[in-house]
PANUVEX-425131 format. One line per field, with one value per residue: x, y, z of N, C-alpha, C, O in turn; residue in one letter; residue number from 1. Coordinates in steps of 0.2 Angstrom, whole numbers. Example, Ala and Ser with C-alpha at 12.3 -4.5 7.8 and 13.67 -1.06 7.14 Angstrom:
BEGIN
n_c1 <- [66 | 64]
n_c2 <- [-28 | -11]
n_c3 <- [39 | 35]
ca_c1 <- [62 | 68]
ca_c2 <- [-22 | -5]
ca_c3 <- [39 | 36]
c_c1 <- [66 | 64]
c_c2 <- [-16 | 0]
c_c3 <- [39 | 39]
o_c1 <- [71 | 67]
o_c2 <- [-17 | 6]
o_c3 <- [42 | 40]
resn <- [A | S]
resi <- [1 | 2]
//
This chain:
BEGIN
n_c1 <- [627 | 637 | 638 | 637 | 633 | 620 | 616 | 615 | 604 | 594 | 591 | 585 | 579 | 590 | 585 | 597 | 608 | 621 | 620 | 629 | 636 | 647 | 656 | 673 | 680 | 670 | 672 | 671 | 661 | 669 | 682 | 682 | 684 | 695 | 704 | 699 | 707 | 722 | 732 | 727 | 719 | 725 | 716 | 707 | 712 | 714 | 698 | 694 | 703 | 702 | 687 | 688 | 696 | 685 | 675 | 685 | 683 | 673 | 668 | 680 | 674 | 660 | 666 | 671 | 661 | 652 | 663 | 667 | 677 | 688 | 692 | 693 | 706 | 712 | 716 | 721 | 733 | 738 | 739 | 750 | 759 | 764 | 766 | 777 | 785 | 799 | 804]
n_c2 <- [-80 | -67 | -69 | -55 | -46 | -54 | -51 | -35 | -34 | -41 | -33 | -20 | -2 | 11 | 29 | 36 | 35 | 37 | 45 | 41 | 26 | 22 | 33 | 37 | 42 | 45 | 33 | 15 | 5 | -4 | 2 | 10 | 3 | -4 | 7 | 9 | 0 | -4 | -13 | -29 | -44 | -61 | -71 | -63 | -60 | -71 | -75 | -65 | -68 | -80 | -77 | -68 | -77 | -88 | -78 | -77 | -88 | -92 | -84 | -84 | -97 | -93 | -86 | -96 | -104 | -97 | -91 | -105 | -108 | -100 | -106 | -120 | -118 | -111 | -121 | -131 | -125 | -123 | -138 | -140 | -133 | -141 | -153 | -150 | -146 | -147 | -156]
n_c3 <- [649 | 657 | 677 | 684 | 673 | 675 | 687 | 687 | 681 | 685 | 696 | 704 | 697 | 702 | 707 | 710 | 701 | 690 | 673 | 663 | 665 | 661 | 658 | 659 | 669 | 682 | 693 | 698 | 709 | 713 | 709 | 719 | 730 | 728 | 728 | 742 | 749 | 750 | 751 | 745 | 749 | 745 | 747 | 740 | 729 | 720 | 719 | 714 | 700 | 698 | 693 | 682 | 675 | 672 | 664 | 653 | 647 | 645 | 634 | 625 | 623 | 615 | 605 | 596 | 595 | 587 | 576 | 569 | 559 | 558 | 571 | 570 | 561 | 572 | 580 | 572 | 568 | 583 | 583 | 575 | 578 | 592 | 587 | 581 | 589 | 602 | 615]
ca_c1 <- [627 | 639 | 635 | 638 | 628 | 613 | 613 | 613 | 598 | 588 | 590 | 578 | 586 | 590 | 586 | 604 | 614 | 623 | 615 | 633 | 641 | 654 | 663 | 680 | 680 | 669 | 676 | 664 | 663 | 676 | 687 | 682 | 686 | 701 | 707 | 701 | 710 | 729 | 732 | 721 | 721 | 728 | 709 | 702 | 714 | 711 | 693 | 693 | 706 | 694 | 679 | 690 | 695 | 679 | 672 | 689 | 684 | 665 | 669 | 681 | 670 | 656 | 669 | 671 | 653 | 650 | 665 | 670 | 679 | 694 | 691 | 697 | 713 | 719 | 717 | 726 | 738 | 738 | 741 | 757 | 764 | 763 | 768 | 785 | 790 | 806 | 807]
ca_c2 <- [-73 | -66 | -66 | -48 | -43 | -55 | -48 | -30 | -30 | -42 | -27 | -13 | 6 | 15 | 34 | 41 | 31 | 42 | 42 | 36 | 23 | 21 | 38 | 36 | 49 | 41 | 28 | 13 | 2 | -9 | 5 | 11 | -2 | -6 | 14 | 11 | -7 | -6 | -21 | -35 | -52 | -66 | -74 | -59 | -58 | -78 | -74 | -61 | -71 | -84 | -76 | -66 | -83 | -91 | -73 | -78 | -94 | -89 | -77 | -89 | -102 | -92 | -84 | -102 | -105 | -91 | -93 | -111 | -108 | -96 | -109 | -125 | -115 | -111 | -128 | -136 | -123 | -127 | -147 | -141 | -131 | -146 | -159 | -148 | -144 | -154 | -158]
ca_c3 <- [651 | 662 | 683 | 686 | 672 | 677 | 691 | 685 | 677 | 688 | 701 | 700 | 695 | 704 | 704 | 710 | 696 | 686 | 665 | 659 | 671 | 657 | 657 | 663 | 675 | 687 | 697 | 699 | 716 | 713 | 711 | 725 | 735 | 727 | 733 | 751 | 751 | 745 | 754 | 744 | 752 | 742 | 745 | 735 | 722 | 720 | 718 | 707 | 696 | 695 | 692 | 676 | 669 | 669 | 658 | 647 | 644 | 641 | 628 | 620 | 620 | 611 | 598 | 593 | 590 | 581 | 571 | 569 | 553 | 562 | 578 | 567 | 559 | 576 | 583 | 569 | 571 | 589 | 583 | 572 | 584 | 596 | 583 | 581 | 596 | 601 | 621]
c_c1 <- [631 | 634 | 635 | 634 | 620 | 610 | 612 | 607 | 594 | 589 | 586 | 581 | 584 | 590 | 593 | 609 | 614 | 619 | 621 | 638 | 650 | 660 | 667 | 682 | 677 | 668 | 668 | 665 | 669 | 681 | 689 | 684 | 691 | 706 | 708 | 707 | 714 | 730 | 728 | 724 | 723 | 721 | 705 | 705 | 714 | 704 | 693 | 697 | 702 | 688 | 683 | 690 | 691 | 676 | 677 | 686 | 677 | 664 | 673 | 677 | 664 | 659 | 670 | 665 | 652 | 656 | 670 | 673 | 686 | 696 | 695 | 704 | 716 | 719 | 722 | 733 | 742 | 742 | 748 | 760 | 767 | 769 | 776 | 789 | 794 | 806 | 814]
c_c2 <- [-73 | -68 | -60 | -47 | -45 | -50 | -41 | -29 | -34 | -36 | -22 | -7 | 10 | 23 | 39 | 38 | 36 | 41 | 40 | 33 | 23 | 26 | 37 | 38 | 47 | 35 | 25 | 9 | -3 | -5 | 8 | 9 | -4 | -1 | 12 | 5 | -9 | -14 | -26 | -40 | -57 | -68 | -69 | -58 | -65 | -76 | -68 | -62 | -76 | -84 | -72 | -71 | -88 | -87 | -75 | -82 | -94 | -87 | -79 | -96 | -101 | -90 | -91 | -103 | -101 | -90 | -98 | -112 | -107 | -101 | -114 | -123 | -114 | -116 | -133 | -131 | -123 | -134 | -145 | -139 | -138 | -153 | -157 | -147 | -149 | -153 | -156]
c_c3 <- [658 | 669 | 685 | 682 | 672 | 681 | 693 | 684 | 681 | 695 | 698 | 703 | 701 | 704 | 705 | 707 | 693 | 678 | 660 | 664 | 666 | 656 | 663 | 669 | 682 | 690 | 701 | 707 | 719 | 712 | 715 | 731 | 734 | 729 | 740 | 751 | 746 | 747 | 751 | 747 | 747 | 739 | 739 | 731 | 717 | 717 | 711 | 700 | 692 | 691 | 682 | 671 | 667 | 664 | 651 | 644 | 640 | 634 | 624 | 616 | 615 | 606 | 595 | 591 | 586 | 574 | 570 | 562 | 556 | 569 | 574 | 564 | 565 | 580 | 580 | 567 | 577 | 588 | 579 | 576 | 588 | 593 | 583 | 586 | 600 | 611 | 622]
o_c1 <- [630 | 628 | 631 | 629 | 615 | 605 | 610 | 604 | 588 | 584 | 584 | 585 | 579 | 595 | 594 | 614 | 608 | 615 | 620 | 643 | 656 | 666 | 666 | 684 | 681 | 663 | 663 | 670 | 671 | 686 | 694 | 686 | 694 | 711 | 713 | 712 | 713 | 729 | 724 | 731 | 719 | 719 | 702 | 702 | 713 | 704 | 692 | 695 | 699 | 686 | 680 | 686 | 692 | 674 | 675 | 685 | 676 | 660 | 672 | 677 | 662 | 656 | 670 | 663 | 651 | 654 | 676 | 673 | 690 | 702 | 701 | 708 | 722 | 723 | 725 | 738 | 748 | 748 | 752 | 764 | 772 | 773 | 780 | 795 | 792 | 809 | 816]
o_c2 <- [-76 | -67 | -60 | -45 | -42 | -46 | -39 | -25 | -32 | -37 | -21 | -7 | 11 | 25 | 44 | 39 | 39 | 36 | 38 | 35 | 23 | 25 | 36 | 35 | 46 | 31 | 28 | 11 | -5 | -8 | 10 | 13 | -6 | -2 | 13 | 7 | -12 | -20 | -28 | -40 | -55 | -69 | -72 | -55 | -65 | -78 | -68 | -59 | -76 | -89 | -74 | -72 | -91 | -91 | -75 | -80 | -96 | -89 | -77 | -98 | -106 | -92 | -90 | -103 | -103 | -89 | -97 | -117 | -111 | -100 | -114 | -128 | -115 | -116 | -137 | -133 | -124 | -136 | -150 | -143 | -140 | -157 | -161 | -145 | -154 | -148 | -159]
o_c3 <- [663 | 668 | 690 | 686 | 669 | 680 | 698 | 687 | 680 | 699 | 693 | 708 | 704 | 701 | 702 | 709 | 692 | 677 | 655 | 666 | 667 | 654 | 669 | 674 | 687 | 689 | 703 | 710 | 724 | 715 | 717 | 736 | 739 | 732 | 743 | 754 | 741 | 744 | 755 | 747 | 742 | 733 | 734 | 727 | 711 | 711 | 705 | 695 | 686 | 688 | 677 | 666 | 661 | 659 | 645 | 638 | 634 | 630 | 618 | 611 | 611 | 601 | 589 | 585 | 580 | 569 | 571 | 559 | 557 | 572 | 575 | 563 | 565 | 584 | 583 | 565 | 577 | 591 | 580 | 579 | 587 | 596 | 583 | 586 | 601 | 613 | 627]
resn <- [X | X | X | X | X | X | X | X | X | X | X | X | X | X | X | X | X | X | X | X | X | X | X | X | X | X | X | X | X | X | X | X | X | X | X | X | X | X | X | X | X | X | X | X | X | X | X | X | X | X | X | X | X | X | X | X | X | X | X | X | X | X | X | X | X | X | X | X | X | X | X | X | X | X | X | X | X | X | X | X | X | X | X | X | X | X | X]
resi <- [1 | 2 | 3 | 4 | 5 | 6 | 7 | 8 | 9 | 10 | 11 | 12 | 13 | 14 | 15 | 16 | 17 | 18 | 19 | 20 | 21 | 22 | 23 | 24 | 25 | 26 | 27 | 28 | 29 | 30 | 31 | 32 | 33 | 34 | 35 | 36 | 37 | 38 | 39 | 40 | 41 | 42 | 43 | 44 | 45 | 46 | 47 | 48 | 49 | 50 | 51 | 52 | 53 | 54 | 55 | 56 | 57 | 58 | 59 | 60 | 61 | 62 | 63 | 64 | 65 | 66 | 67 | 68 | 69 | 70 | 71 | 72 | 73 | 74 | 75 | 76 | 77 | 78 | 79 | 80 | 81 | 82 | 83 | 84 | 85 | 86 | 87]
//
């Protein structure tokens, strides 16, 4: 499981949260932050890079368990490709 939504839900609710955080319209804290602070630091867009490609790789890595059929077709698609590819 994600870190962000562990720790979503080991937090205790709060009564001034909206009842659909998902509509568009309202802009969540990270976009907030992102408005005040045009400027991001290199360190922070590093981290936030980071932290996306580990959820990539997460969410690749379960679509492979769950469909290891589609997972070995594009691995040996993967190996031809590789295998023809001219230097």
């Amino acid at each position: 499981m994600p870190d962000g939504e562990k720790r979503k839900r080991d937090q205790p609710d709060t009564p001034d949260t909206p009842d659909a955080p998902d509509a568009p319209d309202a802009p969540g804290p990270q976009d907030a932050q992102i408005q005040q602070d045009p400027e991001e630091t290199d360190a922070a867009r590093r981290r936030r890079r980071a932290h996306f490609l580990r959820e990539l790789h997460e969410a690749k890595a379960l679509r492979d368990r769950v469909q290891p059929r589609r997972a070995r077709a594009a691995r040996m698609r993967q190996a031809m490709r590789m295998r023809t590819f001219r230097w």
